[in-house]
N, C-alpha and C positions, 0 to 999 in steps of 0.2 A: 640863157634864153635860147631855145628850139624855133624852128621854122618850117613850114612845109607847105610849097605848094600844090594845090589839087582845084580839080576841075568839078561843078557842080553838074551834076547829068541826069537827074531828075528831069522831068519833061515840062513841073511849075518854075520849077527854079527857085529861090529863097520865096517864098509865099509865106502867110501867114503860118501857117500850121507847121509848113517845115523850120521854119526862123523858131517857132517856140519847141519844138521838139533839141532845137542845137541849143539855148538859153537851158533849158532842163537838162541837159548832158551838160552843158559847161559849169552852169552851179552844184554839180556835181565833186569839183575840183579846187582846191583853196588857187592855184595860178590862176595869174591874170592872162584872160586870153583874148587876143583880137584878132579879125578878120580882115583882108587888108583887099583892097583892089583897087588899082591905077595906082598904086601909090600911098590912097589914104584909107588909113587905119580904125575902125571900131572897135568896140569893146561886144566881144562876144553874147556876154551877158546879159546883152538888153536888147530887148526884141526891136523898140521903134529903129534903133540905129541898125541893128540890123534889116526891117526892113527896108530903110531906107539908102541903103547897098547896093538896092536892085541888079543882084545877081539871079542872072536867069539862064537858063539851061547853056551850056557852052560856054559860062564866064571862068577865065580861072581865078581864084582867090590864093591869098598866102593866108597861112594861119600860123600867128605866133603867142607862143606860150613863153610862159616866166613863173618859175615858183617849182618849192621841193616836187610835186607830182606832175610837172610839166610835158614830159615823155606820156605819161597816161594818160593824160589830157587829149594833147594831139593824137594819139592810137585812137581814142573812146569818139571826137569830131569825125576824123580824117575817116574811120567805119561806119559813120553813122551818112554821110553824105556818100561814100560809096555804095551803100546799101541803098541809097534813092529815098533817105530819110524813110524809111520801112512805107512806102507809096506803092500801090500797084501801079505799073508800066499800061 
């Protein structure tokens, strides 16, 4: 299992459209991935639990991967949220 924490910087913050753009990147991958903040854990995979994470601009998140393609995984999130989930600013 891999780890990384990163900060969301987008100006919505996890919104609907960004949440499903990170669900479409994560099904992407056979590992199990979650998104974690304070402490508690979802499952990347599903948009309502990720909305309701309510990470908004300036929250940080851990994101953990499990599974043979794990490291891809987190590289393929971890750029898609530094990119500002492809948002114009």
């Amino acid at each position: 299992m891999k780890e990384v924490t990163i900060t969301i910087i987008n100006k919505l913050g996890l919104h609907a459209r960004a949440a499903s753009k990170l669900v479409s990147i994560s099904n992407r991958f056979e590992a199990t991935l979650e998104l974690g903040r304070a402490g508690k854990f979802v499952d990347a995979k599903n948009i309502i639990a990720l909305l309701l994470s309510s990470a908004s601009k300036g929250t940080q998140v851990t994101l953990r991967a499990n599974g043979s393609d794990e490291e891809d995984a987190l590289d393929a999130v971890c750029a898609l949220i530094n990119n500002r989930f492809d948002e114009p600013e």
